[in-house]
N, C-alpha and C positions, 0 to 999 in steps of 0.2 A: 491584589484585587482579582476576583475571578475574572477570564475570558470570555465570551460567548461565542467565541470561535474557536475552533480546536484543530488544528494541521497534523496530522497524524502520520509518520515516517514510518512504516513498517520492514520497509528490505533493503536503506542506503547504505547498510554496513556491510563491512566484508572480515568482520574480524570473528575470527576461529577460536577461542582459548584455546592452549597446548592443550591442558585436560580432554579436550572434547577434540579437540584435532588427532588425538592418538589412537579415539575410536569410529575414523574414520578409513573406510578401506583404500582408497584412493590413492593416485599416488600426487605427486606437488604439480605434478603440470596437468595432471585429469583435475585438480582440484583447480586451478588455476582458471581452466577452462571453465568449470560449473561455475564457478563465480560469478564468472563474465557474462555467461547466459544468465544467470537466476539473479544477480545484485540490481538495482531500480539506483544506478551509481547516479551520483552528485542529485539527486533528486532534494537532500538537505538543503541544496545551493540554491534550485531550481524555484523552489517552495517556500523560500524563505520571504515572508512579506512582515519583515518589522515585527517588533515584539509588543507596540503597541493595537498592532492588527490584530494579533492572534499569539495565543500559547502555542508551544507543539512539542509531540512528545513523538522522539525518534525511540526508534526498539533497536540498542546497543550494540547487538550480536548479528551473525547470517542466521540467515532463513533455515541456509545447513544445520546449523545448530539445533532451531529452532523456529517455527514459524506463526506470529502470532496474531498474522490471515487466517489462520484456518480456527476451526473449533476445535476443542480440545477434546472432544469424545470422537471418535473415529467413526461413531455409528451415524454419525450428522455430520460427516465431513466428506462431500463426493469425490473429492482429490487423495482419501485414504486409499480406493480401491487403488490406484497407482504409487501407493509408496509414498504419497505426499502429501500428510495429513501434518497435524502440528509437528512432528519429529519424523522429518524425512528418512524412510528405509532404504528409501532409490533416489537415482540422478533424473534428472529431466529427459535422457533417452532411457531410462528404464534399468539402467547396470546397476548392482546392489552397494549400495553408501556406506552400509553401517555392516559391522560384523555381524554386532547381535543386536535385541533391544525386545528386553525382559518387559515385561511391566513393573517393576523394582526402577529401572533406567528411563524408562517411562515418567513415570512419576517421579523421579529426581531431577529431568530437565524440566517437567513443566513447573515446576516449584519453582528452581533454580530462574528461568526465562519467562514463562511464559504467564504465570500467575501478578508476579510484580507488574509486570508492564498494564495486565489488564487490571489491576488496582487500583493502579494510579491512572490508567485512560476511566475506570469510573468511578474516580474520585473527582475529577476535572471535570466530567461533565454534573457531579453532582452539585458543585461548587457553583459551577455555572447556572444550573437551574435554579439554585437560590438565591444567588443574586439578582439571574436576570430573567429567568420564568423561562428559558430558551436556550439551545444552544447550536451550531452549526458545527457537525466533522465534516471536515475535508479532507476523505482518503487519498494520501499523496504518493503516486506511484510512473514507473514508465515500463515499458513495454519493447522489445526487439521487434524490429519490421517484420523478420519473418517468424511463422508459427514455430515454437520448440515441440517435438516430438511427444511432452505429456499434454500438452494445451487441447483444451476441449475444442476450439473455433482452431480448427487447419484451412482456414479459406485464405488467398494470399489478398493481397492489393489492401495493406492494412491502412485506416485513417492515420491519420497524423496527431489526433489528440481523441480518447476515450472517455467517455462521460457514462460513468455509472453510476445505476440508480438504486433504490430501494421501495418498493410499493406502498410501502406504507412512510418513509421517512423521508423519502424524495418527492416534494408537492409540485405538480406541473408549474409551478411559477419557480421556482428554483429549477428546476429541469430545464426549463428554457433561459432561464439568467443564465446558464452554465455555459448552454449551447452558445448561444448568442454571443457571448463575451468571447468566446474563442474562435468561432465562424469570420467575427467582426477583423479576426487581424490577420486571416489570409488563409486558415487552417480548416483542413478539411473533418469534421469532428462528424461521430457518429456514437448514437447507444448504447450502451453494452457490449460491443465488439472492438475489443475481443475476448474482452473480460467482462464481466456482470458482478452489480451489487456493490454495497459500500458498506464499512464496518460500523457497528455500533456494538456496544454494550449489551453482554448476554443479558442484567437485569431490567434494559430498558428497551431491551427486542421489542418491538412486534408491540409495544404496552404502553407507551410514553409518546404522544405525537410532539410534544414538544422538542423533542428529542429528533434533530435535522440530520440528513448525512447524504453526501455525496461523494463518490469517487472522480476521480482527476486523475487521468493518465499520458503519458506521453511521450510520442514513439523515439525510441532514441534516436533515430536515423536523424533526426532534427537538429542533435545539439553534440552528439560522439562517433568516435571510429567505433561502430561494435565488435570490428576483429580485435583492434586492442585493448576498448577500454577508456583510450585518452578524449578529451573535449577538444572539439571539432574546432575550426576555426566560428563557427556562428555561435559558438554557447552561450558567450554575454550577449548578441541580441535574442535568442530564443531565451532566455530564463528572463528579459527586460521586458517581453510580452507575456509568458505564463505570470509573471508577480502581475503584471497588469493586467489580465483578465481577471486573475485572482480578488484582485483589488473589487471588479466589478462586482462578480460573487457575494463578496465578503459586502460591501453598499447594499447590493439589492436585499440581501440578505438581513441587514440593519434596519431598510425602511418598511420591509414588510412586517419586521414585527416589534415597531415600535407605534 
């Protein structure tokens, strides 16, 4: 039975195929490090609220590999001019990633990563419309406290949970269920900062109001060591409040459009 809620994992992986690890210039401990900066880790863990809440579809691979945040034409992707459009050419401080990357290598990762995953994100939301005239993304993401070197917002003193919108997908009553749900348990949440915008399906951009979405982000400093990588002593009670405001979300979310 379709969902009407959709949880969407875009960056909790960290896994390389050898194939695509070999055309990486890096070496194991610079890669090691990008990881740690660019992975939204255990976010799987963090976001997980039951499978009778909600579907969710993780994207398998790294962002390294692949990223399928961004758009897939480069000419609609602001983060291409940096090297970091759907198939990252640069590292997060700017040093070059990949040897080469033909448009042949191009087009075989997006095939390979990046097409599947958005097939089946809008195959789920179509499934969902049919069933239930409605559906809600929840872009599920976190964030390092301090700005990285390609990030557009380098302003410091970062909130503690981000809530990103979309203008036409994000209706001020879901914008404030979000806020509210995560203000309520002690967090200091804020707008689009430091990130902006939530994903949807390129065929129901901008065209579909049925079609909900919001982003959900949250600063790691919350719940991990971000020198390591390991969960902090707090992670089970930080992910016992993110599922619970989630929960709120996903309610308010239910009653408004039923």
């Amino acid at each position: 039975m379709a969902k009407s809620v959709i949880i969407h994992i875009p960056h909790a992986s960290t896994l390389i195929p050898a194939p695509e690890r070999a055309k990486l210039l890096i070496s194991e401990d610079d890669l090691r490090d990008e990881l740690l900066r660019m992975t939204d880790r255990y976010t799987e863990q963090l976001f997980d609220v039951g499978g009778k809440a909600a579907s969710r579809l993780i994207f398998p691979v790294s962002r390294l590999v692949c990223d399928p945040e961004r758009f897939a034409d480069d000419a609609d992707e602001p983060m291409a001019a940096k090297g970091m459009g759907a198939i990252y050419t640069r590292t997060s401080d700017g040093r070059p990633l990949r040897s080469s990357l033909d448009a042949e290598e191009r087009q075989r990762l997006l095939e390979r990563y990046y097409r599947p995953h958005h097939e089946r994100l809008e195959q789920l939301v179509g499934e969902a419309l049919e069933a239930a005239g409605h559906i809600l993304i929840i872009d599920a993401h976190s964030f390092p406290s301090s700005p990285l070197p390609c990030d557009q917002h380098q302003s410091p003193n970062r909130p503690d949970i981000c809530i990103g919108t979309d203008t036409f997908h994000t209706p001020e009553r879901l914008q404030q269920t979000a806020v509210a749900a995560f203000s309520n348990l002690g967090w200091r949440v804020e707008l689009n900062r430091p990130y902006a915008g939530s994903i949807v399906p390129s065929s129901f951009l901008q065209k579909d109001a049925r079609v909900y979405s919001i982003m959900v982000e949250v600063n790691r400093s919350l719940y991990m060591d971000e020198d390591t990588g390991e969960r902090s002593a707090k992670f089970g009670e930080v992910r016992r409040k993110v599922q619970s405001a989630l929960r709120v979300v996903i309610d308010g979310f239910s009653q408004a459009t039923t």
